[in-house]
C-alpha positions, 0 to 999 in steps of 0.5 A, a space after each residue: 162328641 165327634 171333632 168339629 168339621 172344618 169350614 170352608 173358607 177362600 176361593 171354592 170353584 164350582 168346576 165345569 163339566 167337560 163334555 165332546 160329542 154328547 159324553 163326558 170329556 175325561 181327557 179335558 176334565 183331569 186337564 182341568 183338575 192338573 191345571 186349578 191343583 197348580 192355583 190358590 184354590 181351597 176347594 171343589 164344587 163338583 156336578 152343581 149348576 155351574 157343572 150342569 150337574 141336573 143334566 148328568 145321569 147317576 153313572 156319569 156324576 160317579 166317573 166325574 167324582 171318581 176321575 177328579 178324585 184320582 187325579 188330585 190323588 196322583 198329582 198329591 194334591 189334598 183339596 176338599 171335593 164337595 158334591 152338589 145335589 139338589 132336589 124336592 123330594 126329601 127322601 129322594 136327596 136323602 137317598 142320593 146321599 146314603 148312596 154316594 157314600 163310598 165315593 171319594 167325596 169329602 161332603 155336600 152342597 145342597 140347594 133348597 128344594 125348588 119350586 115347591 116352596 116349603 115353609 121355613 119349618 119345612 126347610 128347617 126339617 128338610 135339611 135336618 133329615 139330609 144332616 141325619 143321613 150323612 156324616 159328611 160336611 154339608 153347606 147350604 146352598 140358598 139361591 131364592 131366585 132359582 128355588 123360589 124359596 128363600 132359607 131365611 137367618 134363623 132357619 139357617 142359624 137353627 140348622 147351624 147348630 148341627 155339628 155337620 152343617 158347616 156353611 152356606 153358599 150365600 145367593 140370597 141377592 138381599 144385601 140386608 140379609 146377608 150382612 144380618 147373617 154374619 152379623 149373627 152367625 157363629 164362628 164355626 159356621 161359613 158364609 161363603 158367597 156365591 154372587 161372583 159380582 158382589 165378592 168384593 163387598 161380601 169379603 169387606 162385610 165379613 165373609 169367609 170366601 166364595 164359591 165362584 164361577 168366574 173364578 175359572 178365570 184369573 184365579 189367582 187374582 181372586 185368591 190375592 183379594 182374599 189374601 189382602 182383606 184377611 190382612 187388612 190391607 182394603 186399598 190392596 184389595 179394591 185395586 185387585 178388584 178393580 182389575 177383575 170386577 168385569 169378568 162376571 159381567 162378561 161371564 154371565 152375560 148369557 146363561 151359564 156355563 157357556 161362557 166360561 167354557 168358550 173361555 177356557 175353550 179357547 185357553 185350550 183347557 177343555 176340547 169343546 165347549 159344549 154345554 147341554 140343553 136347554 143350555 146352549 152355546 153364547 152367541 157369536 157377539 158374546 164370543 168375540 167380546 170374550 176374545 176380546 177380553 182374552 186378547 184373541 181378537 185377531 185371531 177368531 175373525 170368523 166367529 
């Protein structure tokens, strides 16, 4: 039998894509990955939603791999980089997988297949064929709300069985069916939140961590909740979430990553905060309150 993978666990950031004048931005991506290699991150997500990555072309998801890769290799910094696909057509994602095999990549984050609605057996077969296709670590990605299908428990605990199914992002948006799964899941098998608002209450419930967008914000206040509900410490944890628990608000309060990028925009992070269509920049009110937040108020009167 091959050695178990291990799972992933604490905070994951599914990092944005930098972009300047249509192209992708490399100046400002190796800043980012010099910049979250300093903080308590445990991982990762590259080219996923938060990362636009249905918006990237194959040439440009590989130099987005290829440059945070070397980066975090000269920086001698070992984190685990997962890459986000997604897709309807089986075969196709399962291409996508045997294709990226040379690349530095330590594994996947697959979403269900979108719009097209499949049965659970359908999922159930679907995500066993990709397991097949790689030897990597892959995590699940269940959003309902944007697939439009939901992998239900015992489809996800039937594909957790597989030795290389090694978690899920868990967007299910059902409270029920999230703490049903830790209830049942088995102690190799990862739930990791993705619902930013609701981190808090999924580390009480039991989860292992979340792959969170406003996690590009106050990272290491995230990373400090982890570090008191493992300790059990909960009256630590509410009061460092009490600090933090309107980010994801204001971070999605419009469609993202626009907002995020203002954000680190402004923080001098990336060198625009350009997003591609149909996402489109936030509104001037939207970033005055992000200024705001940032304490910049002063300074950007025109905006």
């Amino acid at each position: 039998m091959s050695a178990p993978h291990p799972r992933p666990t604490g905070i994951w950031l599914p990092l944005v894509t930098p972009f300047r004048d249509g192209h992708l931005d490399e100046a400002s991506l190796r800043r980012l990955v010099r910049y979250y290699a300093t903080v308590a991150i445990d991982g990762f997500i590259l080219a996923a939603t938060t990362g636009e990555g249905l918006t990237l072309d194959d040439a440009e998801t590989e130099r987005l791999v290829a440059v945070c890769a070397g980066e975090l290799q000269r920086l001698g910094r070992r984190l685990p980089l997962f890459l986000g696909l997604a897709g309807s057509d089986t075969r196709k994602v399962a291409a996508a997988l045997v294709s990226t095999e040379r690349w530095p990549v330590d594994g996947y984050l697959i979403s269900a297949p979108s719009y097209t609605r499949p049965s659970q057996h359908g999922l159930y077969l679907h995500f066993s064929a990709l397991a097949d296709a790689t030897a990597r670590p892959v995590m699940l990605y269940n959003i309902p709300y944007r697939t439009a299908v939901n992998i239900g428990n015992d489809t996800m605990l039937r594909l957790a069985e597989r030795a290389n199914i090694v978690g899920v992002k868990d967007c299910s948006a059902d409270m029920l069916q999230s703490v049903d799964l830790l209830c049942r899941r088995s102690s190799g098998f990862s739930v990791m939140t993705g619902e930013d608002a609701l981190f808090y209450s999924a580390l009480v419930q039991g989860a292992d961590g979340g792959i969170l967008a406003a996690a590009h914000v106050e990272t290491a206040a995230f990373a400090l909740i982890v570090g008191h509900v493992r300790a059990g410490n909960q009256a630590a944890a509410l009061a460092a979430w009490s600090g933090l628990s309107d980010l994801p608000r204001l971070l999605f309060a419009e469609p993202s990553p626009a907002p995020i990028k203002h954000w680190l925009w402004r923080q001098g992070l990336i060198d625009s905060p350009e997003v591609r269509l149909p996402m489109t920049p936030v509104s001037a009110e939207l970033a005055r309150r992000i200024d705001r937040r940032m304490g910049l108020e002063m300074v950007r009167e025109d905006a």
